[in-house]
C-alpha atoms as an extended CHARMM CRD file, in Angstrom:
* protein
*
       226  EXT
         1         1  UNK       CA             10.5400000000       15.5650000000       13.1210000000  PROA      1               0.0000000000
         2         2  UNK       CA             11.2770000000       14.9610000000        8.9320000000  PROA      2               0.0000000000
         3         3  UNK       CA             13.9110000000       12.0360000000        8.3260000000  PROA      3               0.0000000000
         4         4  UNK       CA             17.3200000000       13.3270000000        7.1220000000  PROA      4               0.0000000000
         5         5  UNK       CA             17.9350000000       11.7880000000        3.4370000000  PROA      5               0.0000000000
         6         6  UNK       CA             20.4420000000       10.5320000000        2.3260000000  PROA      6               0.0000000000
         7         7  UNK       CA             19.9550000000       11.4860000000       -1.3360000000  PROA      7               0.0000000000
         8         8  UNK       CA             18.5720000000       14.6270000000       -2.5100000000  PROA      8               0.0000000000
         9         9  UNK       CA             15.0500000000       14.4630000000       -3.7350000000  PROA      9               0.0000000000
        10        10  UNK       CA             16.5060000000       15.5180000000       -7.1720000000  PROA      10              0.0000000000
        11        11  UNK       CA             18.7040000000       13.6270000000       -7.1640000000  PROA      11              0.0000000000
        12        12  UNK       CA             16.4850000000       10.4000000000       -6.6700000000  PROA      12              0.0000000000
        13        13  UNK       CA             14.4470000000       11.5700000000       -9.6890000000  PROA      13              0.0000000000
        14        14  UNK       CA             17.2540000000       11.8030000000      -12.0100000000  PROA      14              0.0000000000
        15        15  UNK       CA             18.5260000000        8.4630000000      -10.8180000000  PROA      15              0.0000000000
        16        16  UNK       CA             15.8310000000        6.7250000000      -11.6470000000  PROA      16              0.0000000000
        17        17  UNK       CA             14.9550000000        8.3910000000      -14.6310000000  PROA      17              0.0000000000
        18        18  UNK       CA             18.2340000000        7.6490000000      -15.6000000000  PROA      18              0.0000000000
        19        19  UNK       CA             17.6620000000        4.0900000000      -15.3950000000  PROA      19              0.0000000000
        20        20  UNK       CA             14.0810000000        3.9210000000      -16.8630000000  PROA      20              0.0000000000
        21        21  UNK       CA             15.4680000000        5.4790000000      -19.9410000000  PROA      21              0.0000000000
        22        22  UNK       CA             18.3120000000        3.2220000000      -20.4590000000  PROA      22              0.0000000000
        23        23  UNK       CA             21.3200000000        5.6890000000      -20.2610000000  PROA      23              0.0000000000
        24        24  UNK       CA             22.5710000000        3.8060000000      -17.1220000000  PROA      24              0.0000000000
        25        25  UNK       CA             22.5190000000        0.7540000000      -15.5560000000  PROA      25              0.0000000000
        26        26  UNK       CA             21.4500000000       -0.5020000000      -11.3220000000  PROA      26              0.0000000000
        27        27  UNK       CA             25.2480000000       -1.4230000000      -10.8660000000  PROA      27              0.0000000000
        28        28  UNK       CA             26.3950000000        2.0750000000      -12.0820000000  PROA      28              0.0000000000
        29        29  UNK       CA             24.0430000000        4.3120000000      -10.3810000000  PROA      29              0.0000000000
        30        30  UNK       CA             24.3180000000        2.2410000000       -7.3480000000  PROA      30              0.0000000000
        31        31  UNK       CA             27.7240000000        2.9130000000       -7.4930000000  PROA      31              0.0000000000
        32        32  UNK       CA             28.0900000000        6.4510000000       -7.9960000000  PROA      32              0.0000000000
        33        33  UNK       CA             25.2140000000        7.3150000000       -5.7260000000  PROA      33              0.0000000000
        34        34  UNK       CA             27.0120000000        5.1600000000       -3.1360000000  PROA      34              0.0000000000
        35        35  UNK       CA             23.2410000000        3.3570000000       -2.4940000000  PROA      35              0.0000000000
        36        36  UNK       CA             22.5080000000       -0.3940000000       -1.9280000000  PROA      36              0.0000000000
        37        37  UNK       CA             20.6280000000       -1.7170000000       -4.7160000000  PROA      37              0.0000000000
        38        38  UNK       CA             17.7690000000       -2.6150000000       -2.1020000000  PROA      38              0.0000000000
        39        39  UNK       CA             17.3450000000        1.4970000000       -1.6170000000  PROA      39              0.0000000000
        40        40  UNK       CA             17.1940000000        1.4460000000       -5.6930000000  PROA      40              0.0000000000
        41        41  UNK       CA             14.4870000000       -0.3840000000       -6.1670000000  PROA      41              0.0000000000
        42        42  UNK       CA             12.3050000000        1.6690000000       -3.5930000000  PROA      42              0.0000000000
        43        43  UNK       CA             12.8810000000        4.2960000000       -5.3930000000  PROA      43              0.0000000000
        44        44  UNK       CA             11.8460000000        2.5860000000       -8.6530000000  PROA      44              0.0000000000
        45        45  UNK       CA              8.7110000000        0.7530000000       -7.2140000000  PROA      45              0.0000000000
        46        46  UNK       CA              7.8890000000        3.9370000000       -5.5030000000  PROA      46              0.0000000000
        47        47  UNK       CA              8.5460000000        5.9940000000       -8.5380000000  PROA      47              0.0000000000
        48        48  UNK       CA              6.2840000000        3.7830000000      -10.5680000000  PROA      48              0.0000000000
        49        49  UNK       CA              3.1410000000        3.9940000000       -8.5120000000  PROA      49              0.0000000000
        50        50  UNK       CA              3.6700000000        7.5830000000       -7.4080000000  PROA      50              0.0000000000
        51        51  UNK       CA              5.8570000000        9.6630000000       -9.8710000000  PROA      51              0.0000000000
        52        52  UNK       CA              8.4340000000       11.8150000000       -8.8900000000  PROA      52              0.0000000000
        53        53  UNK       CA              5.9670000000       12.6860000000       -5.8080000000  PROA      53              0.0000000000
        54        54  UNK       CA              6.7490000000        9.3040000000       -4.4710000000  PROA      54              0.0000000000
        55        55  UNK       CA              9.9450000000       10.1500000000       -4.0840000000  PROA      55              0.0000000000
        56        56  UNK       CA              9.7540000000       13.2940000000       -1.9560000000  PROA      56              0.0000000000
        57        57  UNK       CA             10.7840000000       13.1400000000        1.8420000000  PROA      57              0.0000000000
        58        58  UNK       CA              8.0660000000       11.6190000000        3.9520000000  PROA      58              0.0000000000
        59        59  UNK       CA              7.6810000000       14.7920000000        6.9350000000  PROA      59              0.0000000000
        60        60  UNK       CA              7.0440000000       12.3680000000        9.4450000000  PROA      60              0.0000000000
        61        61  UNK       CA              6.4000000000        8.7660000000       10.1150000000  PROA      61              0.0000000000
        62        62  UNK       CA              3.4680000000        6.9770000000        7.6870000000  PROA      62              0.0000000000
        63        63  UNK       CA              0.6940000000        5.5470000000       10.0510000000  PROA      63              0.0000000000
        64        64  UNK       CA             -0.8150000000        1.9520000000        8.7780000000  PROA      64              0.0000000000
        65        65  UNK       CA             -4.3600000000        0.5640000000       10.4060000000  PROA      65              0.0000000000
        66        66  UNK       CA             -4.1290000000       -2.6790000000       12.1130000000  PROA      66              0.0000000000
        67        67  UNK       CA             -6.3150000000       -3.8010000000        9.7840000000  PROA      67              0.0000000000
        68        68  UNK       CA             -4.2800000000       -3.0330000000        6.7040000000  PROA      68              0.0000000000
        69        69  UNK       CA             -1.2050000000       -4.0370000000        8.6160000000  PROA      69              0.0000000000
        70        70  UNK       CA             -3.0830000000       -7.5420000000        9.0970000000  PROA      70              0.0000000000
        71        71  UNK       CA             -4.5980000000       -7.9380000000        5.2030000000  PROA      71              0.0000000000
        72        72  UNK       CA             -0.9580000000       -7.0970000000        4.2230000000  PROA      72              0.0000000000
        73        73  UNK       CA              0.5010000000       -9.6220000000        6.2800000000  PROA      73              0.0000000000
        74        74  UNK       CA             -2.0040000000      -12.3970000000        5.6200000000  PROA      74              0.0000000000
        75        75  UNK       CA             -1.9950000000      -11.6980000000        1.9000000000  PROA      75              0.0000000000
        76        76  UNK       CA              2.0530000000      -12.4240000000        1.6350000000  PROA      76              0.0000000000
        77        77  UNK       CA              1.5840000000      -15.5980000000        3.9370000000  PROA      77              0.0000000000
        78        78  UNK       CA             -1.0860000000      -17.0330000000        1.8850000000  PROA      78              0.0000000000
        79        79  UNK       CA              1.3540000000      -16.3470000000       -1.3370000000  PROA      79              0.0000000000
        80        80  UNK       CA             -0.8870000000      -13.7500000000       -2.8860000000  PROA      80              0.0000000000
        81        81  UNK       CA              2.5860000000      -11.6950000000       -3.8090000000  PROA      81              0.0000000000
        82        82  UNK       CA              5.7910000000      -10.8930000000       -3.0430000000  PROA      82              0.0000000000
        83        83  UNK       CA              7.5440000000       -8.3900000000       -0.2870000000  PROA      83              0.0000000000
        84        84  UNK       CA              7.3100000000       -5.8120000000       -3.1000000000  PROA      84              0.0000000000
        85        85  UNK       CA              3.8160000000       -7.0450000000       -4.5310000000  PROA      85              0.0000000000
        86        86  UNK       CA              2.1520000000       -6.7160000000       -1.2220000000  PROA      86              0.0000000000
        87        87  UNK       CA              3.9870000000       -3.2360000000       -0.6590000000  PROA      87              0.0000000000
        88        88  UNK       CA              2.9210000000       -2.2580000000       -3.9470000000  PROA      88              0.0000000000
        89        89  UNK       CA             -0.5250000000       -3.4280000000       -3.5590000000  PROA      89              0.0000000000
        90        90  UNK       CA             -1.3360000000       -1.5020000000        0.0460000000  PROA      90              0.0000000000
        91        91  UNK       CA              0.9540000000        1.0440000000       -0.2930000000  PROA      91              0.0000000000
        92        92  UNK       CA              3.4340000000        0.2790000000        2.1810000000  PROA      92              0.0000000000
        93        93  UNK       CA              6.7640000000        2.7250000000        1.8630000000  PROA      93              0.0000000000
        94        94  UNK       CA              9.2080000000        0.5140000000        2.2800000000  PROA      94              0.0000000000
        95        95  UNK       CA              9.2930000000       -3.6500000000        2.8350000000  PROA      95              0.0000000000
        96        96  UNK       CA             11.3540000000       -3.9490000000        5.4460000000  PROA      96              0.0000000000
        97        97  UNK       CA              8.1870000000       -2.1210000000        7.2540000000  PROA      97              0.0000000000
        98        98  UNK       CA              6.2390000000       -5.6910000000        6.3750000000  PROA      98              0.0000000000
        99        99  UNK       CA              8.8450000000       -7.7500000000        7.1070000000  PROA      99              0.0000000000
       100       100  UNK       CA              8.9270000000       -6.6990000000       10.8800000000  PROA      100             0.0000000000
       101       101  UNK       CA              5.3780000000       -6.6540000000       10.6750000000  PROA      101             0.0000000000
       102       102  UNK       CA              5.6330000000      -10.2640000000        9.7930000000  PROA      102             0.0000000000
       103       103  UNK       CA              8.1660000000      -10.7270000000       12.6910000000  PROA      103             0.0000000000
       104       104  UNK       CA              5.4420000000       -9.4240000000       15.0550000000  PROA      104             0.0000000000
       105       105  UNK       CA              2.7340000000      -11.7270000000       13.4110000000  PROA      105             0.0000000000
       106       106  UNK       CA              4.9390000000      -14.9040000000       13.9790000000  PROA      106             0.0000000000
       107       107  UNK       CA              5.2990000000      -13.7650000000       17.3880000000  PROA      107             0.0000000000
       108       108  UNK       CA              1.3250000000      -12.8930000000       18.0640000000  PROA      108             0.0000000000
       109       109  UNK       CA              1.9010000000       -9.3340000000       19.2180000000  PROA      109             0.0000000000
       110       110  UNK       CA             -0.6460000000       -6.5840000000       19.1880000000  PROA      110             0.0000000000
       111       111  UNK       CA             -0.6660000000       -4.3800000000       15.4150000000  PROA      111             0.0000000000
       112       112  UNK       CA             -1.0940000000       -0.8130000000       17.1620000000  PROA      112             0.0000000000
       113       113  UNK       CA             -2.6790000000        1.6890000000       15.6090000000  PROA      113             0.0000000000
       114       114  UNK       CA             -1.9950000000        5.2670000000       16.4160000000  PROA      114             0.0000000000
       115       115  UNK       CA             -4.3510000000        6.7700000000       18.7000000000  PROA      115             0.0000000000
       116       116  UNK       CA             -4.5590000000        3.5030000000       20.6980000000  PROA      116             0.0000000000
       117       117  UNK       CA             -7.9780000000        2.4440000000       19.4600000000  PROA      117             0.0000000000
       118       118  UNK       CA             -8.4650000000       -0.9940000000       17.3300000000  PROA      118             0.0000000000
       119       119  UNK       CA             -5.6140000000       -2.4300000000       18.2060000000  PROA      119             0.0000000000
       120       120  UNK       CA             -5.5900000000       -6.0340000000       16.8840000000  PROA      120             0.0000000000
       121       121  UNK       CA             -4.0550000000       -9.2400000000       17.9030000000  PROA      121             0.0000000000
       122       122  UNK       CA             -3.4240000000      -11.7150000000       15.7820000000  PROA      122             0.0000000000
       123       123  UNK       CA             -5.8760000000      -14.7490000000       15.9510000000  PROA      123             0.0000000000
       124       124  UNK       CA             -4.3650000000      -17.8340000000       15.7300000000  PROA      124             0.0000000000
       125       125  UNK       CA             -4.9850000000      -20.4070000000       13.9790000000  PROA      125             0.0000000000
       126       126  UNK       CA             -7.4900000000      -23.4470000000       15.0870000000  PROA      126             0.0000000000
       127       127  UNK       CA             -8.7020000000      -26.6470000000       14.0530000000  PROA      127             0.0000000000
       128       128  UNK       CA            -11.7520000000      -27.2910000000       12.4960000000  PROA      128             0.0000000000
       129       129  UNK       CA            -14.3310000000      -29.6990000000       11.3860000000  PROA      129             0.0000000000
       130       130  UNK       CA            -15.0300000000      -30.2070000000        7.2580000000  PROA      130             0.0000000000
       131       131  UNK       CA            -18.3690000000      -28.8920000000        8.2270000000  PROA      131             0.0000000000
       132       132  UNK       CA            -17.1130000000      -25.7380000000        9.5490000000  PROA      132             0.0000000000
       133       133  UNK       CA            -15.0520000000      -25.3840000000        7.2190000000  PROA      133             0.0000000000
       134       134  UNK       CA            -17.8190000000      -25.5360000000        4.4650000000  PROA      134             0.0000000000
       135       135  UNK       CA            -19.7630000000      -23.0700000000        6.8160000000  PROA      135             0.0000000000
       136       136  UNK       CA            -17.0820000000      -20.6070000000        6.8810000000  PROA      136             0.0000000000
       137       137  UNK       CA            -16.1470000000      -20.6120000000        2.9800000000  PROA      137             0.0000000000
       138       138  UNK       CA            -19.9840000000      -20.3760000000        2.3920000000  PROA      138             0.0000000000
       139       139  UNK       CA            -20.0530000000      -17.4960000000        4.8560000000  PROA      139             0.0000000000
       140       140  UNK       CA            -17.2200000000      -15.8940000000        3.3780000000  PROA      140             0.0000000000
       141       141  UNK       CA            -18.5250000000      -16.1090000000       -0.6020000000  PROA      141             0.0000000000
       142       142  UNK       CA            -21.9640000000      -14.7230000000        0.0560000000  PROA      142             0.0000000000
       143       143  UNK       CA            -20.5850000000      -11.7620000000        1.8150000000  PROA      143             0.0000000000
       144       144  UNK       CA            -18.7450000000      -10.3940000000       -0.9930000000  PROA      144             0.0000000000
       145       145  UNK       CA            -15.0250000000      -12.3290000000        0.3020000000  PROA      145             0.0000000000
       146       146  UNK       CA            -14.3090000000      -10.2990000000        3.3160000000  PROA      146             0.0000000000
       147       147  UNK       CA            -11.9130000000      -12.9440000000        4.4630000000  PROA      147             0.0000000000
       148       148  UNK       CA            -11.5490000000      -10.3030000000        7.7860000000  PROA      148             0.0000000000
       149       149  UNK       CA            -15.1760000000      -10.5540000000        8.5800000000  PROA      149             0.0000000000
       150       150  UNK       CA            -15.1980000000      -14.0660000000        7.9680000000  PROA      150             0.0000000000
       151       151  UNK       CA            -11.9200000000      -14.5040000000       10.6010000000  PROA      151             0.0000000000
       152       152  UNK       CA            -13.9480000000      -12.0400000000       13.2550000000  PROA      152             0.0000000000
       153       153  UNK       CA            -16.9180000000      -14.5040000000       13.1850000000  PROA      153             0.0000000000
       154       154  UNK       CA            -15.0610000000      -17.8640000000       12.9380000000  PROA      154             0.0000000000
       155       155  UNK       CA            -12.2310000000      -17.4040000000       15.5260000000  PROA      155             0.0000000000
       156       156  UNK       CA            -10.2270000000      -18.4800000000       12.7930000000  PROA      156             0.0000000000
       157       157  UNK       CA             -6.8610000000      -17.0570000000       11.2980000000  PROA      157             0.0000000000
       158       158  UNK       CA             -7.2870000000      -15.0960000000        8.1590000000  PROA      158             0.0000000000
       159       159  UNK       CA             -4.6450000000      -17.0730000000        6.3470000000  PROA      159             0.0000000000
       160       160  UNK       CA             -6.9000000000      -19.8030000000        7.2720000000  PROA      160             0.0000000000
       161       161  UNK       CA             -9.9990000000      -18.3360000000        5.4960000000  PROA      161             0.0000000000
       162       162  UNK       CA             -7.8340000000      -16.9650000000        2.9400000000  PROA      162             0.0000000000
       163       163  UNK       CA             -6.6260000000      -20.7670000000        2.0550000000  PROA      163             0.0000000000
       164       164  UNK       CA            -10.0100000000      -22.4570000000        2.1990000000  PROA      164             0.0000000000
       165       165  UNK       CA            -11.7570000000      -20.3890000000       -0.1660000000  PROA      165             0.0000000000
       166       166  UNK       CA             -8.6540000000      -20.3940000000       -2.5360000000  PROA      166             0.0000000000
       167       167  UNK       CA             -8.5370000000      -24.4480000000       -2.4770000000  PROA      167             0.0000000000
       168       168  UNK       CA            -12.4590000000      -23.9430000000       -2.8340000000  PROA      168             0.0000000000
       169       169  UNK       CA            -12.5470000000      -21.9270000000       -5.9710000000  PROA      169             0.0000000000
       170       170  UNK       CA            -10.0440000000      -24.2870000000       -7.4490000000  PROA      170             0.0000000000
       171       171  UNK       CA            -10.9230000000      -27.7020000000       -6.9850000000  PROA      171             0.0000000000
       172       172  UNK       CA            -14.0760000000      -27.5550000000       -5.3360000000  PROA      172             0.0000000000
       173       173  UNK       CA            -15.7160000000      -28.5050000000       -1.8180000000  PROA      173             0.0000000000
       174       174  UNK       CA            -13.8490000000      -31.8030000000       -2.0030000000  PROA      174             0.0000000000
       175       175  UNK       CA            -10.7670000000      -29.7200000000       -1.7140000000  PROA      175             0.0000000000
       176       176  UNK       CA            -11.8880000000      -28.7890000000        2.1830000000  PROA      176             0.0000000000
       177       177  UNK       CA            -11.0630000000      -32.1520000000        3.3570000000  PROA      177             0.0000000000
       178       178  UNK       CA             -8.6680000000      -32.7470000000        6.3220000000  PROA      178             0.0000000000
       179       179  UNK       CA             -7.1200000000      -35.6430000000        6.3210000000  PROA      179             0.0000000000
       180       180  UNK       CA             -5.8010000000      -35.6340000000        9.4990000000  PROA      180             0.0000000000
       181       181  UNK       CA             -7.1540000000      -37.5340000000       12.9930000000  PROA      181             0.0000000000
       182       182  UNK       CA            -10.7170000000      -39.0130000000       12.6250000000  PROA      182             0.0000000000
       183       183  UNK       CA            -13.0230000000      -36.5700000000       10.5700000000  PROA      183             0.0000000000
       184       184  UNK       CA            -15.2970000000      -37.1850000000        8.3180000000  PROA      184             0.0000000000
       185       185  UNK       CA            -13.8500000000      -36.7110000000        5.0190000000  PROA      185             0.0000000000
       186       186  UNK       CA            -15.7290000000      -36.6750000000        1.3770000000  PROA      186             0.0000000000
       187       187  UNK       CA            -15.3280000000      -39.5780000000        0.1000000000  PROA      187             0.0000000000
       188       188  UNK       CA            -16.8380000000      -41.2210000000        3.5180000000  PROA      188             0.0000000000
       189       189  UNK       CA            -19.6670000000      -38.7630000000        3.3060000000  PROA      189             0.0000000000
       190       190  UNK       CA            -23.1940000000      -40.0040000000        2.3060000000  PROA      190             0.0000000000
       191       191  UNK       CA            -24.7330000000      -38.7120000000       -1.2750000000  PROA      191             0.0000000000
       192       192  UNK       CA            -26.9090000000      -36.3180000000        0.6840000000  PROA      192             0.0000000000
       193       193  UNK       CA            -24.3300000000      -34.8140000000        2.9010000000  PROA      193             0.0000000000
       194       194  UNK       CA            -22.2890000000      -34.0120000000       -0.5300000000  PROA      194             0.0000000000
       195       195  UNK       CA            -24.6740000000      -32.7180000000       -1.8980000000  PROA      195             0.0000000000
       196       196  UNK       CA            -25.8520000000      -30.6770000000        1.1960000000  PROA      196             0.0000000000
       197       197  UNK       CA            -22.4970000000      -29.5140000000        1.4010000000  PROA      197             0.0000000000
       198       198  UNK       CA            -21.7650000000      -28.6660000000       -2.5640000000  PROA      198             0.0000000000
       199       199  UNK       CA            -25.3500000000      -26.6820000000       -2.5840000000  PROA      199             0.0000000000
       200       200  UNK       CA            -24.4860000000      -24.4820000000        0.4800000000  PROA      200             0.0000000000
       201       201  UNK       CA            -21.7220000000      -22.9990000000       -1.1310000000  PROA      201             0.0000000000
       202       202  UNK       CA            -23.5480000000      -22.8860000000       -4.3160000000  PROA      202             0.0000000000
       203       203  UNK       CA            -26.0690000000      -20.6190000000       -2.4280000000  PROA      203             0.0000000000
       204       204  UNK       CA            -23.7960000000      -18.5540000000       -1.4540000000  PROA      204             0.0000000000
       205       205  UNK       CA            -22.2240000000      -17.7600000000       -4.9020000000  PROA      205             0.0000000000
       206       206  UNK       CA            -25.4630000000      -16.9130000000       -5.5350000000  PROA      206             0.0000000000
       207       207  UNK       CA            -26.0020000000      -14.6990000000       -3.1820000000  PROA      207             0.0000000000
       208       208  UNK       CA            -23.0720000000      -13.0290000000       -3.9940000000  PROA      208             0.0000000000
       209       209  UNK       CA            -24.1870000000      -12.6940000000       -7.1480000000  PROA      209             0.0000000000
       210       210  UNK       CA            -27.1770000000      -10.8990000000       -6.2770000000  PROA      210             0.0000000000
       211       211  UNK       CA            -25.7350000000       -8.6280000000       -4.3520000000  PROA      211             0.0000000000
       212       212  UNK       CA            -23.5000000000       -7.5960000000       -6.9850000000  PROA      212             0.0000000000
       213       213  UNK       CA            -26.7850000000       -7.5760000000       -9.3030000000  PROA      213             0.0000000000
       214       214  UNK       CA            -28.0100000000       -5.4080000000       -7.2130000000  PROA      214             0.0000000000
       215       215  UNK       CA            -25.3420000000       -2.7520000000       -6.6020000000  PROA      215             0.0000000000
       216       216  UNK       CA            -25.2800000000       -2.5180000000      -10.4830000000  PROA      216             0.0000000000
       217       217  UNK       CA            -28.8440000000       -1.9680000000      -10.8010000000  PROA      217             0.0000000000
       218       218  UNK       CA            -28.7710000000        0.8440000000       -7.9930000000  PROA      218             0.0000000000
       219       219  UNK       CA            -25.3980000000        2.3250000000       -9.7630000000  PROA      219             0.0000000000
       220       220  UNK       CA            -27.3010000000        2.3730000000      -13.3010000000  PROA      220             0.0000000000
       221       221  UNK       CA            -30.3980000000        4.0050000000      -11.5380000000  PROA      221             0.0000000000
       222       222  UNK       CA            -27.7030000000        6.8410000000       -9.8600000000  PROA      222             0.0000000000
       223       223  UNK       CA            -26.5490000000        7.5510000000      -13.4180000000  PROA      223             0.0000000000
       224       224  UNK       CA            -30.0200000000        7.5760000000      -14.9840000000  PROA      224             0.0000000000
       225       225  UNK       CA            -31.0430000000       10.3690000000      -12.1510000000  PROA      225             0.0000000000
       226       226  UNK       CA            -27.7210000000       12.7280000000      -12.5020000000  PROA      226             0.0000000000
């Protein structure tokens, strides 16, 4: 069964366009459309990515993968973006949707997909050795940054994976250091287990780099052959 609108599809479209052109303001159209400025902005964001098509009635309920539900989620917990930056970036109707979806990854419930099959609880976070945690940023680099992969492997949160590589990338394996409790950290690590660590996730940079090397070569040979 469609959802009942509020506002007229039309309606919507002049709205907005109203406001993109400058002949009225949020405040005004909010208040003769009798809309919260929340519902506004949907329209805007949705009006932006889509064009007036993103404004037309959805005819039933959208359907998100577990998976995508779970990127989305990890993505805005690890400070990638915004409510609206995440919804933007997976195309997610509406961020109160991620917001509960947030609610049910605080709580470790089960992302269901629709026909039942792949449903996905959250992992949880764990603790980890420095040397793990070198093993699963290396991991994670040489296969192209599929932080989900990386989680699947590792038992670890994605957020987790997500974090590491990000502190990686900026300040280096140093950066993977915890602190905390009795491990080993850098700076009471021998010259050869530095370096040990620093050249396994060199190799895998490099193997990254190959493989993308190596799609572009295959792409180039496509194109040569049509």
């Amino acid at each position: 069964m469609g959802r009942k609108t509020k506002v007229p599809y039309e309606q919507k479209i002049e709205a907005v366009e109203d406001y993109l052109s400058g002949k009225k303001s949020v405040a005004q159209i909010c208040f003769e459309m009798d809309v919260v400025k929340k519902s506004f902005d949907q329209w805007i964001r949705k009006y932006k990515l889509h064009g007036t098509e993103g404004l037309k009635p959805i005819p039933k309920n959208a359907f998100y993968s577990p998976e995508l539900k779970y990127q989305a989620v990890t993505d805005y917990l690890a400070g990638v973006g915004s409510l609206f930056d995440i919804c933007n970036k997976y195309d997610i109707s509406s961020h109160s949707i991620l917001q509960r979806w947030i609610i049910k990854y605080n709580g470790h419930e089960t992302f269901k997909s629709h026909n039942g099959k792949g449903d996905k609880l959250m992992t949880k976070g764990r603790k980890t050795t420095y040397r793990e945690r070198i093993d699963i940023v290396a991991f994670c680099i040489s296969n192209n940054y599929n932080y989900q992969m990386t989680s699947d492997k590792f038992q670890v949160s994605y957020s987790q994976v997500y974090t590491w590589v990000k502190k990686y990338k900026i300040h280096g394996y140093e950066a993977l250091s915890d602190n905390r409790g009795k491990r080993k950290i850098p700076h009471q690590m021998s010259d050869i287990e530095k370096l040990t660590a620093n050249l396994k996730l060199i190799e895998a940079q490099n193997k990254r780099l190959q493989m993308e090397n190596d799609f572009l070569k295959k792409l180039r040979e496509v194109e040569r052959r049509g």
